[in-house]
PDB file of N, CA, C and O in Angstrom:
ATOM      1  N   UNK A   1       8.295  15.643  10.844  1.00  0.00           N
ATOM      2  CA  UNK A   1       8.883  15.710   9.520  1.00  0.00           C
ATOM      3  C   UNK A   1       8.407  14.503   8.695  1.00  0.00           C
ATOM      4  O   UNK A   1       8.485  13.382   9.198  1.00  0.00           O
ATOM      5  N   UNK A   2       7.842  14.700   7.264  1.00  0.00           N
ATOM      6  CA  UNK A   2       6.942  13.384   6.789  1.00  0.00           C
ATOM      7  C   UNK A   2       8.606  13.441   6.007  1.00  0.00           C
ATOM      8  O   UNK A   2       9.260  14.469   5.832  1.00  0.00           O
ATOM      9  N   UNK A   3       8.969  12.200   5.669  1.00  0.00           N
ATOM     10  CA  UNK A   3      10.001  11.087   4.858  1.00  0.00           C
ATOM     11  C   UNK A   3       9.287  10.406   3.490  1.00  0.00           C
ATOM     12  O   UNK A   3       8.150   9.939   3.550  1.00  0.00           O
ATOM     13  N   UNK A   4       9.574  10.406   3.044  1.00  0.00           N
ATOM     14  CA  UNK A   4       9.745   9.045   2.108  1.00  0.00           C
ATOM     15  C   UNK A   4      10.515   7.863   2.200  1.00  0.00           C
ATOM     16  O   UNK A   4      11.732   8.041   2.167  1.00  0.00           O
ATOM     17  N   UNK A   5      10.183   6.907   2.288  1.00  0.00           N
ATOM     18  CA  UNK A   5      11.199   5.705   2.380  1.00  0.00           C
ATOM     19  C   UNK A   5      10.969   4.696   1.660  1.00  0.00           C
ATOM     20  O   UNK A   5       9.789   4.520   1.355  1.00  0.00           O
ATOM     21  N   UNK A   6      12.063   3.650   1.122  1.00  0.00           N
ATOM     22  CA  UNK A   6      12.042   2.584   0.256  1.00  0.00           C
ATOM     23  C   UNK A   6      12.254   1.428   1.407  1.00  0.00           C
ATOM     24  O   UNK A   6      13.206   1.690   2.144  1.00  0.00           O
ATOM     25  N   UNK A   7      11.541   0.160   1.726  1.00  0.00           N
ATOM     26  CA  UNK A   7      12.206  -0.604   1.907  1.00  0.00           C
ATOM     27  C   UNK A   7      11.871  -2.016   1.288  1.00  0.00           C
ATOM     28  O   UNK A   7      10.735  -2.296   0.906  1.00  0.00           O
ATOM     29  N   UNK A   8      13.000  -2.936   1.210  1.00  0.00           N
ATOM     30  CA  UNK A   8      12.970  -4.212   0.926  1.00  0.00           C
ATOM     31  C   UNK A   8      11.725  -5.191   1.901  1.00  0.00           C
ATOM     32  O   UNK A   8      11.686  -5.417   3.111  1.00  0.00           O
ATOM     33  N   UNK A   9      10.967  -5.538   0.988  1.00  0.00           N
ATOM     34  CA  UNK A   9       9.404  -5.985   1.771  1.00  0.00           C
ATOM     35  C   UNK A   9       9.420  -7.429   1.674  1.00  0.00           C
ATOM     36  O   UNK A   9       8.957  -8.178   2.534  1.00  0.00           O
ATOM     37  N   UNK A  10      10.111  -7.886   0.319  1.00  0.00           N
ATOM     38  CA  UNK A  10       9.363  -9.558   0.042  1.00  0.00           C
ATOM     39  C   UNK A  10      10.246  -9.863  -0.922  1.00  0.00           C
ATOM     40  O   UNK A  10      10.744  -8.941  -1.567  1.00  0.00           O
ATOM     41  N   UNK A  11      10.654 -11.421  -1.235  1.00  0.00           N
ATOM     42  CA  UNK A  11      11.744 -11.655  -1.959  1.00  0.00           C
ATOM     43  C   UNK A  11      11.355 -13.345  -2.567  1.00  0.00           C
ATOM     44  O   UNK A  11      11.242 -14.353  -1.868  1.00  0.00           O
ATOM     45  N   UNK A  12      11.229 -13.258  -3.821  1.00  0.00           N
ATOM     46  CA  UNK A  12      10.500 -14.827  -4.133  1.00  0.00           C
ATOM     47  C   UNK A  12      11.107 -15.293  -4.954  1.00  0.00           C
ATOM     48  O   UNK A  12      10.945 -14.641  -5.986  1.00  0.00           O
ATOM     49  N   UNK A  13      11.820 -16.184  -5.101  1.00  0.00           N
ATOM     50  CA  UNK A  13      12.748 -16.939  -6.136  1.00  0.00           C
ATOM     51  C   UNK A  13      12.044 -18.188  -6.775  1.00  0.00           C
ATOM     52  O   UNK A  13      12.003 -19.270  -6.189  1.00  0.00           O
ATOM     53  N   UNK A  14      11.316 -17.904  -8.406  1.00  0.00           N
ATOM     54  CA  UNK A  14      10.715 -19.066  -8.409  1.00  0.00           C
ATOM     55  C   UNK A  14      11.806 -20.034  -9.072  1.00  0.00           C
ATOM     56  O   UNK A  14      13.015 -19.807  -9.030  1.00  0.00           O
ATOM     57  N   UNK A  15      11.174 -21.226  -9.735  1.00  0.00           N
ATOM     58  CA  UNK A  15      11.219 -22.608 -10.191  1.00  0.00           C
ATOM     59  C   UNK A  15      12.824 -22.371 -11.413  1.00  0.00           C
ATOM     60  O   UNK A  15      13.902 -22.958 -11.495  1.00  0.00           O
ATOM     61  N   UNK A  16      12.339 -21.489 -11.990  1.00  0.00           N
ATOM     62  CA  UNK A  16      13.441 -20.842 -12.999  1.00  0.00           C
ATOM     63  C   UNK A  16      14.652 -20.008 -12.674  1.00  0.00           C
ATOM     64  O   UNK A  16      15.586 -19.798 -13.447  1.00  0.00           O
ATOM     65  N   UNK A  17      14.554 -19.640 -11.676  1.00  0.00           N
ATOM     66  CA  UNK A  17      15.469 -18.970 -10.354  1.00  0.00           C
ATOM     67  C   UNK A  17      15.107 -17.730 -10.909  1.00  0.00           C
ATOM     68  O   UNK A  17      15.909 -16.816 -10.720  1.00  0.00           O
ATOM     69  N   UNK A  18      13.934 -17.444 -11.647  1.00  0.00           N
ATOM     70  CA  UNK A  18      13.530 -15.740 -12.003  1.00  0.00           C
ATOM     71  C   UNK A  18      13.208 -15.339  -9.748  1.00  0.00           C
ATOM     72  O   UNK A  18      12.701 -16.012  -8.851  1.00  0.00           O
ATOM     73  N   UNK A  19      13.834 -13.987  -9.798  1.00  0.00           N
ATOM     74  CA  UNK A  19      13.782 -13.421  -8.383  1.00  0.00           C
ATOM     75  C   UNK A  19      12.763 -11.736  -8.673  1.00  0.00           C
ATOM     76  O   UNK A  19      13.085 -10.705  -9.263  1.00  0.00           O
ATOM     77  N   UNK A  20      11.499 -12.128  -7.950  1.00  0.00           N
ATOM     78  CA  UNK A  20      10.858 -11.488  -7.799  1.00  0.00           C
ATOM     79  C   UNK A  20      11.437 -10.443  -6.346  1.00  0.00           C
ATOM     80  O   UNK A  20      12.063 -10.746  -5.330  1.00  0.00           O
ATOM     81  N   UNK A  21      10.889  -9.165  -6.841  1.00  0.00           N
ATOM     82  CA  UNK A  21      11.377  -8.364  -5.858  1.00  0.00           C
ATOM     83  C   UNK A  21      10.234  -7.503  -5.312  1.00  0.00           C
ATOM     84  O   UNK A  21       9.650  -6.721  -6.062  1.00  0.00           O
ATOM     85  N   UNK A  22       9.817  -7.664  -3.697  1.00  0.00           N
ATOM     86  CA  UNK A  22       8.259  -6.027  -3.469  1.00  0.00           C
ATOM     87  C   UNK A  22       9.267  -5.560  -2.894  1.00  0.00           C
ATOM     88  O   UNK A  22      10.156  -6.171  -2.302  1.00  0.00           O
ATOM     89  N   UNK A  23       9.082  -3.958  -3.137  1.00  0.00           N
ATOM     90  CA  UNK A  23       9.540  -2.967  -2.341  1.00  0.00           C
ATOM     91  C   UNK A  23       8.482  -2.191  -1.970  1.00  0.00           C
ATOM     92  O   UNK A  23       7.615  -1.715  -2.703  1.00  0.00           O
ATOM     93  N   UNK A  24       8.600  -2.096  -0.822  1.00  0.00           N
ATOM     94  CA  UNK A  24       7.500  -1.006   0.142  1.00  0.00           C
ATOM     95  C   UNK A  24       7.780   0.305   0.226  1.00  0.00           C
ATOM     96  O   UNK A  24       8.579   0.601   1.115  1.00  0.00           O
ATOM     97  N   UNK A  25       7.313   1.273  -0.510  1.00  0.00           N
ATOM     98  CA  UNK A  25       7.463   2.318  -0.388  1.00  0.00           C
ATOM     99  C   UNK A  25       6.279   3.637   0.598  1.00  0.00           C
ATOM    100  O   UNK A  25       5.064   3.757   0.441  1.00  0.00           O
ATOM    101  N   UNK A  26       6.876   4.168   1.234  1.00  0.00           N
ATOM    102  CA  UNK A  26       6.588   4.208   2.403  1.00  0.00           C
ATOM    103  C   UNK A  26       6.554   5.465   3.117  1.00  0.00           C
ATOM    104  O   UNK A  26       7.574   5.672   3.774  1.00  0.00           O
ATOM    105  N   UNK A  27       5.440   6.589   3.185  1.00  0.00           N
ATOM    106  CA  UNK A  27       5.538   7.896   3.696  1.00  0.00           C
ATOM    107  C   UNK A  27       5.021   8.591   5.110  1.00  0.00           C
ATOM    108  O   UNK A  27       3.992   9.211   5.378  1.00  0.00           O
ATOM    109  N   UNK A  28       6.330   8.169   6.001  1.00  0.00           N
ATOM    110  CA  UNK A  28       6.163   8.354   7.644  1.00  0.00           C
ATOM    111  C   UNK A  28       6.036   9.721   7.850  1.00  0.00           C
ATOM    112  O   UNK A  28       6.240  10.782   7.259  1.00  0.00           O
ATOM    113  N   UNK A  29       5.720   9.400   8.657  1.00  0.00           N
ATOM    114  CA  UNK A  29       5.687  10.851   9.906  1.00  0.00           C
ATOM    115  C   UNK A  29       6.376  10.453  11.483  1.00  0.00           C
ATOM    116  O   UNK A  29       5.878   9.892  12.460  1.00  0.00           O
ATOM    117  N   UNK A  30       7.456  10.902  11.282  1.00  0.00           N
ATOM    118  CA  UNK A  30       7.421  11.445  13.086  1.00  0.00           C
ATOM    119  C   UNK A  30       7.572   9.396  13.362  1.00  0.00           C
ATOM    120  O   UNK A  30       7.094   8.918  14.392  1.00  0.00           O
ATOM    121  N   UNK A  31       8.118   8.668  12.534  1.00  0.00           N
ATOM    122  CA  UNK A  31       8.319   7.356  12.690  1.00  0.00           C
ATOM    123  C   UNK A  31       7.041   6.584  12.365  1.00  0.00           C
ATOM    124  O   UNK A  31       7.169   5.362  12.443  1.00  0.00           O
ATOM    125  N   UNK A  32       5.966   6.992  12.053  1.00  0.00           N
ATOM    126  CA  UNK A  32       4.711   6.997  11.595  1.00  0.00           C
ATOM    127  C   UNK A  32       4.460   6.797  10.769  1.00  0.00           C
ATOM    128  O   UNK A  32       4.234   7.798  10.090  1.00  0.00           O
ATOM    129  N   UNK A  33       4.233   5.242   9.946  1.00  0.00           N
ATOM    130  CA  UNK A  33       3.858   5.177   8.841  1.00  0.00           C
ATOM    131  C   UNK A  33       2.724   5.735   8.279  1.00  0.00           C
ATOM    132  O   UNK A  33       1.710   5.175   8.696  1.00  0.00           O
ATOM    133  N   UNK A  34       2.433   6.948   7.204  1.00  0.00           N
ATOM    134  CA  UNK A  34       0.849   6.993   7.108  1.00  0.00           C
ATOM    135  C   UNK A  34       0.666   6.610   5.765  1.00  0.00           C
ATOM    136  O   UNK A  34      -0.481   6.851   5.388  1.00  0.00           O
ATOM    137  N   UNK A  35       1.351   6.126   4.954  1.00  0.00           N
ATOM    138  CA  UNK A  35       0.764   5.342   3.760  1.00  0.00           C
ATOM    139  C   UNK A  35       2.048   4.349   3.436  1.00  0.00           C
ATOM    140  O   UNK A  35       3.186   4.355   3.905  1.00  0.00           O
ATOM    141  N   UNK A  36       1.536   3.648   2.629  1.00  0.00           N
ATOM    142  CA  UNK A  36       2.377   3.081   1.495  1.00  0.00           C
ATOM    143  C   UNK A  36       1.627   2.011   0.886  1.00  0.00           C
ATOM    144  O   UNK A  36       0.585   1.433   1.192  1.00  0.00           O
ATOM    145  N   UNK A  37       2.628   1.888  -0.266  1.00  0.00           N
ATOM    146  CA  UNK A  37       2.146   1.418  -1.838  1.00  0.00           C
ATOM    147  C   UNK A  37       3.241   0.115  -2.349  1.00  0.00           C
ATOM    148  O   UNK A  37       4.322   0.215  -1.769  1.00  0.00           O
ATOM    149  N   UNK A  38       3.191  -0.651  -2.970  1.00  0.00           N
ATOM    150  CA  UNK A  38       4.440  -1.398  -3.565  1.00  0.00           C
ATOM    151  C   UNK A  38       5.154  -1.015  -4.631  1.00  0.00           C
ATOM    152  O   UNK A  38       4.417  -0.347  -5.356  1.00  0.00           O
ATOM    153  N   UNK A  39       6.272  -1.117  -5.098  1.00  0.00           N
ATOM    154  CA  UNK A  39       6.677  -1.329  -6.204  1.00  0.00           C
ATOM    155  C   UNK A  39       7.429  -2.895  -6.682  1.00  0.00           C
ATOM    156  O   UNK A  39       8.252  -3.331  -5.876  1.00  0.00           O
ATOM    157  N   UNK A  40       7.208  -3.599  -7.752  1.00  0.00           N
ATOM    158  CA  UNK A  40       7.769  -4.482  -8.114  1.00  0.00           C
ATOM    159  C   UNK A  40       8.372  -4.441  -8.916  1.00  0.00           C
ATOM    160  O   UNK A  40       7.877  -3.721  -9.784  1.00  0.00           O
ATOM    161  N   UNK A  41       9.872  -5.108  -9.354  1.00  0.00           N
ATOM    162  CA  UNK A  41      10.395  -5.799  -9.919  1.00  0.00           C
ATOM    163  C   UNK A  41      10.885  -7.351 -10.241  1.00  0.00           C
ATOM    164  O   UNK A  41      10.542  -8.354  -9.614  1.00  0.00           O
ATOM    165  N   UNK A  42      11.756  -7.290 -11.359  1.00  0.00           N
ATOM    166  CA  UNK A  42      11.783  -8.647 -11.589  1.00  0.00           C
ATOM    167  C   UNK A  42      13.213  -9.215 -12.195  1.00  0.00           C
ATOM    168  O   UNK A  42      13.770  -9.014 -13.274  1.00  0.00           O
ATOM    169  N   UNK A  43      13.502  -9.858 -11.263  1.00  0.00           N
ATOM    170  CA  UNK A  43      15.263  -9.838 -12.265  1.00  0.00           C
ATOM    171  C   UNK A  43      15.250 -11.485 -12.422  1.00  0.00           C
ATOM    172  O   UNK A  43      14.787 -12.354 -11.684  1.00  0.00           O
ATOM    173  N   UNK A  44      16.042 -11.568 -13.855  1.00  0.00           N
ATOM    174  CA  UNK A  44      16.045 -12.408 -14.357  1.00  0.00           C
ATOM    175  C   UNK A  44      17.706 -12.913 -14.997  1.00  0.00           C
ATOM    176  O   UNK A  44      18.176 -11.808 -15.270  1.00  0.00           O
ATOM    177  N   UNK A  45      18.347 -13.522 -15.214  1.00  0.00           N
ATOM    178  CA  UNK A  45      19.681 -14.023 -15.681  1.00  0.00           C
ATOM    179  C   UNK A  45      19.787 -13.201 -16.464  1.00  0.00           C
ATOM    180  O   UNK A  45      20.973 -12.870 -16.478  1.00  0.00           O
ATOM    181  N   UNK A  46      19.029 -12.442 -17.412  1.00  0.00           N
ATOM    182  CA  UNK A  46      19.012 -11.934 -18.789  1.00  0.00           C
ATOM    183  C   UNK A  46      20.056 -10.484 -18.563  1.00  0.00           C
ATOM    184  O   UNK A  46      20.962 -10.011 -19.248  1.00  0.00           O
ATOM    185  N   UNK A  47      19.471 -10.105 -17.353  1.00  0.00           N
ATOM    186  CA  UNK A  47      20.116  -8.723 -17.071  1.00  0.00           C
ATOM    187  C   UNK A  47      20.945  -8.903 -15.746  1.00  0.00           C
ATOM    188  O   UNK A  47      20.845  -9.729 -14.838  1.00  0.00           O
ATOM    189  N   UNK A  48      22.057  -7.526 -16.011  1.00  0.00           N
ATOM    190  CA  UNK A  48      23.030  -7.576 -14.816  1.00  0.00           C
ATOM    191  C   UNK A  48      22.101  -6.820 -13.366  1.00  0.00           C
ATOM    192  O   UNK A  48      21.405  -5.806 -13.418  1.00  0.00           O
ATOM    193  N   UNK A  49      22.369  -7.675 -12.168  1.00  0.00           N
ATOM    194  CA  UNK A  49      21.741  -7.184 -10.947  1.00  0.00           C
ATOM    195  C   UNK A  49      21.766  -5.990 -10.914  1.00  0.00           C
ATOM    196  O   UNK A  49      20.734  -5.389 -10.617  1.00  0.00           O
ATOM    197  N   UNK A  50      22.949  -5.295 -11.209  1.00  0.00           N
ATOM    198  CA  UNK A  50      23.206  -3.782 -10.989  1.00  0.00           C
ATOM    199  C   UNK A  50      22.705  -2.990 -12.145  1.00  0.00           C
ATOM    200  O   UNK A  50      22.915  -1.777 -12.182  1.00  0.00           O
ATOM    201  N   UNK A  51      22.074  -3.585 -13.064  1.00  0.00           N
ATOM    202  CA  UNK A  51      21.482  -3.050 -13.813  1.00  0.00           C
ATOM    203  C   UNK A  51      20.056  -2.610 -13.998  1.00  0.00           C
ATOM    204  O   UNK A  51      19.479  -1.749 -14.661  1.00  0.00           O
ATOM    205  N   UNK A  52      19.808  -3.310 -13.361  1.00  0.00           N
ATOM    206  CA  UNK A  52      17.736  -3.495 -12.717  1.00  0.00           C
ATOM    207  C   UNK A  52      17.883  -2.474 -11.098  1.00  0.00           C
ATOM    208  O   UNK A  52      17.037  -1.581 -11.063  1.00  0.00           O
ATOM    209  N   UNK A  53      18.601  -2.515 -10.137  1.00  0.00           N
ATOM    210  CA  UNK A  53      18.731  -2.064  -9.134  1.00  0.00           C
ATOM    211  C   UNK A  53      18.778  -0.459  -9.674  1.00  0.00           C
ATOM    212  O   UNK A  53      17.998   0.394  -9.249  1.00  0.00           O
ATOM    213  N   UNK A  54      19.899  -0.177 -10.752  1.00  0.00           N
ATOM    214  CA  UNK A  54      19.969   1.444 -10.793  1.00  0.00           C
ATOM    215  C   UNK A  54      18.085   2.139 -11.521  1.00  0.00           C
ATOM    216  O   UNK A  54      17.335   3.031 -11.124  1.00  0.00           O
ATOM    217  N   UNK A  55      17.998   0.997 -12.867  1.00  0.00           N
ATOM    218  CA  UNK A  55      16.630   1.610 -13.408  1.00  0.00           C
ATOM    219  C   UNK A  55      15.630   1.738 -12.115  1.00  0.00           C
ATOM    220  O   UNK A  55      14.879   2.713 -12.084  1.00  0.00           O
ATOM    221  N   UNK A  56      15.593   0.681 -10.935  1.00  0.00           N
ATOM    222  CA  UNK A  56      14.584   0.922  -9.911  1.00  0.00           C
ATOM    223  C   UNK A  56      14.716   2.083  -9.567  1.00  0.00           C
ATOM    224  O   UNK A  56      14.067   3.053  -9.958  1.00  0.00           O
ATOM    225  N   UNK A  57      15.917   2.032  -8.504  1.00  0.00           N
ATOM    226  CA  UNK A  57      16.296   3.022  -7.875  1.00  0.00           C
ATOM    227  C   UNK A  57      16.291   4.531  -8.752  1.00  0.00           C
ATOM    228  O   UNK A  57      16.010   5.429  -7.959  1.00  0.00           O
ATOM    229  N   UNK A  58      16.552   5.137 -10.348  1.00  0.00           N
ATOM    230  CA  UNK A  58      15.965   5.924 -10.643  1.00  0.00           C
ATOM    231  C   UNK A  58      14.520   6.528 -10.998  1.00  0.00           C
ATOM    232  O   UNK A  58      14.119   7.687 -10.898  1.00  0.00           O
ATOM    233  N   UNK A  59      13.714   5.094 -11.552  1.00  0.00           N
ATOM    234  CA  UNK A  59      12.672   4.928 -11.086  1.00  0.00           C
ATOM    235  C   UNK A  59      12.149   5.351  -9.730  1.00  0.00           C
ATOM    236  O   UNK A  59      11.751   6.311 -10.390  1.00  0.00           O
ATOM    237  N   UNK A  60      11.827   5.545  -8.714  1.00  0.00           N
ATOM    238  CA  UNK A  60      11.866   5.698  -7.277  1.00  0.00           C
ATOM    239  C   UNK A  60      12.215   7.139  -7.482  1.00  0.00           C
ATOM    240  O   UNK A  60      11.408   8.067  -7.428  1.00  0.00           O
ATOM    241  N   UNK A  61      13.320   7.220  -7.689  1.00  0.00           N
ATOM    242  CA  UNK A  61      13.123   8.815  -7.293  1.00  0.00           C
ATOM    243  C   UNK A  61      12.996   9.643  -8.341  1.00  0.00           C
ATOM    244  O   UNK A  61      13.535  10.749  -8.302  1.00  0.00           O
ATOM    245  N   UNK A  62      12.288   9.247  -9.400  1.00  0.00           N
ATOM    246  CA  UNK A  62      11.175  10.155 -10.368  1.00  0.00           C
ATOM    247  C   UNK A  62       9.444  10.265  -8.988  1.00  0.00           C
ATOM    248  O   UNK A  62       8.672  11.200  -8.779  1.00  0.00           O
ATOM    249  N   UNK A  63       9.494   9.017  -8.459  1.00  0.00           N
ATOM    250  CA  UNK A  63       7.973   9.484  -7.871  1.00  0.00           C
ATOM    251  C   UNK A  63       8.456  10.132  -5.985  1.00  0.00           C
ATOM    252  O   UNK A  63       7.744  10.242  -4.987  1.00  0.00           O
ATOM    253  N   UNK A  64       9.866  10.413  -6.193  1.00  0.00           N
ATOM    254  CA  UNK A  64      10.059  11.203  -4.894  1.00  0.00           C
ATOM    255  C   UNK A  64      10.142  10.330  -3.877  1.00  0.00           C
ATOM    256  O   UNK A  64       9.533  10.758  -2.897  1.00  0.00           O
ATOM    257  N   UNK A  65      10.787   8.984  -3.656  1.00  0.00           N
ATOM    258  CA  UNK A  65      11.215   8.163  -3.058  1.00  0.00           C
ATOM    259  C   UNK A  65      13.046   7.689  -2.499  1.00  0.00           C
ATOM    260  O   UNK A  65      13.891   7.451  -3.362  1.00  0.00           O
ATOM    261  N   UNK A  66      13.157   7.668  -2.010  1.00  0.00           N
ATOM    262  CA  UNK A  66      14.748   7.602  -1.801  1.00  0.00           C
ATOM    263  C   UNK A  66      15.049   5.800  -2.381  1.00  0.00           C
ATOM    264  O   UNK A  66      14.266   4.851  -2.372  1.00  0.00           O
ATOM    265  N   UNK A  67      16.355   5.869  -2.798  1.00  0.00           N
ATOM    266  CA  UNK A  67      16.878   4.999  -3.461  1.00  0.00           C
ATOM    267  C   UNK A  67      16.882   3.749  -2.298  1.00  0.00           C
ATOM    268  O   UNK A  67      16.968   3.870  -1.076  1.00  0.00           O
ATOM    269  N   UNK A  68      16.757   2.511  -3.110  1.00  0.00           N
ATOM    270  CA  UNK A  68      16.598   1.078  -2.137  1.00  0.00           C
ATOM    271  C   UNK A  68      18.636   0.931  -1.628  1.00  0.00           C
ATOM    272  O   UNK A  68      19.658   0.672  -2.263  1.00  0.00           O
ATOM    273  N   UNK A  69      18.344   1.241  -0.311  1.00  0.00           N
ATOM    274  CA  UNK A  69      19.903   1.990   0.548  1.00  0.00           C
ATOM    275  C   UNK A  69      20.798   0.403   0.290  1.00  0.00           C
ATOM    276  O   UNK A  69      20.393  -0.760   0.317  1.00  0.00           O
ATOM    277  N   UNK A  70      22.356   1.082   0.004  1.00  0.00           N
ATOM    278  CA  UNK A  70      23.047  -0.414  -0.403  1.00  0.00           C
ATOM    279  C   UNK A  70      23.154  -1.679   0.519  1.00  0.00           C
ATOM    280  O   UNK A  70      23.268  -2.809   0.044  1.00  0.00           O
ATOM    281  N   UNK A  71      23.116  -1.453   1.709  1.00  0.00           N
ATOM    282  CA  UNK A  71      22.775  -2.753   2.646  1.00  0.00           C
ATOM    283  C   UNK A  71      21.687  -3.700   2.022  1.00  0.00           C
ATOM    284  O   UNK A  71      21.735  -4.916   2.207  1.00  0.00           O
ATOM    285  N   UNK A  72      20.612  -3.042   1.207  1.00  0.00           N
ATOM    286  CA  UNK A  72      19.422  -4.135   1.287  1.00  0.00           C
ATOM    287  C   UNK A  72      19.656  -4.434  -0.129  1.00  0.00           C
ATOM    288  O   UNK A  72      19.151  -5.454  -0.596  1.00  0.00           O
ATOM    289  N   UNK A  73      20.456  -3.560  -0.959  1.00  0.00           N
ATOM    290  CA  UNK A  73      20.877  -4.324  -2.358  1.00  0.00           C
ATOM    291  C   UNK A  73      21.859  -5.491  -2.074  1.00  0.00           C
ATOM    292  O   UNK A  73      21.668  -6.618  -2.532  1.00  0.00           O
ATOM    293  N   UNK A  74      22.751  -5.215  -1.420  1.00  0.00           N
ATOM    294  CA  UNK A  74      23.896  -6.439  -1.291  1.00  0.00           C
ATOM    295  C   UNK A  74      23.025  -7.655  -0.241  1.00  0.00           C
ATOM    296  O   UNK A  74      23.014  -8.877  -0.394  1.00  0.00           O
ATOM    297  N   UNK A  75      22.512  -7.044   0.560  1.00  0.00           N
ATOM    298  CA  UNK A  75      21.647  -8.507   0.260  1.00  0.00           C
ATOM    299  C   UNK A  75      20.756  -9.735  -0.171  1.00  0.00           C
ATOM    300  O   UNK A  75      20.661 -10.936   0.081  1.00  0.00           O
ATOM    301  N   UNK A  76      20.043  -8.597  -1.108  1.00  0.00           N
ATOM    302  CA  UNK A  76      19.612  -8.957  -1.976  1.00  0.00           C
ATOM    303  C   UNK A  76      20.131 -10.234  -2.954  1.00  0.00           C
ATOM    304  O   UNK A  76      19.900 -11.369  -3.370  1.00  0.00           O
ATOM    305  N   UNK A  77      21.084  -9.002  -2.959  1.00  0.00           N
ATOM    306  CA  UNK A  77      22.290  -9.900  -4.428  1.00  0.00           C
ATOM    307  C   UNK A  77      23.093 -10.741  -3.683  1.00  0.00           C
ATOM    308  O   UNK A  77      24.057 -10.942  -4.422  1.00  0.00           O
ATOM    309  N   UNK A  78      23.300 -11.470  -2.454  1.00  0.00           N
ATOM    310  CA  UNK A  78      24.361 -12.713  -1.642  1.00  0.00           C
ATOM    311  C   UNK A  78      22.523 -13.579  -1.673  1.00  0.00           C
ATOM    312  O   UNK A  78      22.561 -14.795  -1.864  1.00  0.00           O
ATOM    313  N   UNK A  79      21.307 -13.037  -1.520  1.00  0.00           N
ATOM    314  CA  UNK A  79      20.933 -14.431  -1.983  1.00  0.00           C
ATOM    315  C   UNK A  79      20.616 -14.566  -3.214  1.00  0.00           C
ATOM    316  O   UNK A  79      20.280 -15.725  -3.458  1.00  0.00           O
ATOM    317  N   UNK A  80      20.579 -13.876  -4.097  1.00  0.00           N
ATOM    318  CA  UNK A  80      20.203 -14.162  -5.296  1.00  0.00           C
ATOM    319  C   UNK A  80      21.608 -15.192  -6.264  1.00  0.00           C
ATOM    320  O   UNK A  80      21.538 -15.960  -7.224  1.00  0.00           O
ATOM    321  N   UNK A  81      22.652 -14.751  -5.500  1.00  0.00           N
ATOM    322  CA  UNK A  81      23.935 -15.308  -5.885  1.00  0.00           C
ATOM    323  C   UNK A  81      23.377 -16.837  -5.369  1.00  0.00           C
ATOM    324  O   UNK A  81      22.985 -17.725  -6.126  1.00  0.00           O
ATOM    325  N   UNK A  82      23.456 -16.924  -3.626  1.00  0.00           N
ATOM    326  CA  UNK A  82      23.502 -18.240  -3.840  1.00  0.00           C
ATOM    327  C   UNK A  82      22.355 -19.181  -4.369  1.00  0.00           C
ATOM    328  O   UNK A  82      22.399 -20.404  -4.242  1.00  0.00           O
ATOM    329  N   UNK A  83      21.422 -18.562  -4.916  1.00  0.00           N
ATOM    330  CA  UNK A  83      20.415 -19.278  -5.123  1.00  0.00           C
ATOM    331  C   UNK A  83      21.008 -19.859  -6.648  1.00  0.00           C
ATOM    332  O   UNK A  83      20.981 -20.986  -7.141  1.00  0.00           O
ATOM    333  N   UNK A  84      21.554 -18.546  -7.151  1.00  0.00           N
ATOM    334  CA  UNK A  84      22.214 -19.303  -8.943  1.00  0.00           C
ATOM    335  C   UNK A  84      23.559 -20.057  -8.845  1.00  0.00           C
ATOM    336  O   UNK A  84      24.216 -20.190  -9.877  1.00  0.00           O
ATOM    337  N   UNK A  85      23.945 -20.478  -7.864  1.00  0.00           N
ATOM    338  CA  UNK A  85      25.176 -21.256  -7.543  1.00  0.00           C
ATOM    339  C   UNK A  85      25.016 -22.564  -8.267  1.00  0.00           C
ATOM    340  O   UNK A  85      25.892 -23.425  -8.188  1.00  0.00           O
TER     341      UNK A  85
END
């Protein structure tokens, strides 16, 4: 059975605490990765976390990808929190 999958790949917090985000998107087989591609984002103070997470995540599944699953958003967002502490 080939899947689609999203996962959380790479996470870079620069100088400005702007938090770069790769997501690996990812089309297995049978547990079998046989391709994937990145997608990036970029969140910044300007916008609410949950606000960039939903445009991704609908984003994503316009190109037939499953949504980035809430475990890897909430962690996302406990370090992005403590990094703006």
């Amino acid at each position: 059975m080939i899947t689609r999958q999203t996962v959380v790949d790479k996470l870079e917090i620069l100088n400005d605490g702007t938090t770069c985000i790769r997501l690996r998107k990812e089309i297995v087989e049978d547990g079998v990765v046989l391709h994937y591609d990145y997608h990036r984002c970029v969140y910044t103070k300007e916008e609410s976390f949950e606000s960039l997470m939903q445009r991704v995540n609908t984003h994503l599944a316009t190109m037939g990808y499953n949504p980035v699953d809430v475990p890897s958003i909430l962690r996302i967002q406990r370090i992005i929190n403590a990094e703006h502490k």
